[in-house]
N, C-alpha and C positions, 0 to 999 in steps of 0.2 A: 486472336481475341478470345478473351474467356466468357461466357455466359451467366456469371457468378452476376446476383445482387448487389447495387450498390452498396459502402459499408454508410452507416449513418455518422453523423459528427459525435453525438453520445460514444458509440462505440470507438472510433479515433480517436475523440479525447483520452477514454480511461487508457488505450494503449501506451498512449505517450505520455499520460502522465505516472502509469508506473514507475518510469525511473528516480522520479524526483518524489516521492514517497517517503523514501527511507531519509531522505536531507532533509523534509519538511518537517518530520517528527522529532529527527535529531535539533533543530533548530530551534525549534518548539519547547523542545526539550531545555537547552541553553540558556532561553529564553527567562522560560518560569524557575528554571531548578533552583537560583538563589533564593525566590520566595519560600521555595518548600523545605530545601537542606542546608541551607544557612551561606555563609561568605562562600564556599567552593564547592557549592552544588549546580553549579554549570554543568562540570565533568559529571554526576552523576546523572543529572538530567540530559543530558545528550547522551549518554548510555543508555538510559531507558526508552528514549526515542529513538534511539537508533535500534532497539532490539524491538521495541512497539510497531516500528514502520516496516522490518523485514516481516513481522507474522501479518500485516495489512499486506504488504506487497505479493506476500505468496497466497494468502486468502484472496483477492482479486485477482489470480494468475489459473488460480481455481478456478473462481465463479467465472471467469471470462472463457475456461477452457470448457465448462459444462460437467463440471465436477461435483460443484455442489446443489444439491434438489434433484437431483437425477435420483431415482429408485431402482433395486437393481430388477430385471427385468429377465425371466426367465420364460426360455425361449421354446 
């Protein structure tokens, strides 16, 4: 048995919901894109979401890993 702190549900949720990130933006994307670039802006709005949710998914892979707000610290 390990002596480690329980993990909290905040911090399991954001794990798991990483993966599903990058389909939420793309869908999102799908969603709106005919409003914004006319009859076949689906395709283009699910490209931008899907390129919006891969820089969310590695900025939360960051911040989750202690990457980001860390100053560097000279020893």
């Amino acid at each position: 048995m390990s002596d480690d702190p329980p993990v909290s549900m905040g911090k399991t949720f954001r794990y798991t919901s990483i993966a599903c990130e990058i389909l939420v933006f793309a869908l999102v994307g799908w969603i709106i894109g005919p409003y914004i670039w006319g009859p076949n802006g689906q395709y283009i709005g699910a490209l931008i979401g899907a390129l919006f949710g891969t820089l969310m998914m590695f900025c939360t892979l960051f911040y989750l890993a202690g990457l980001f707000g860390r100053k560097n610290e000279e020893t």
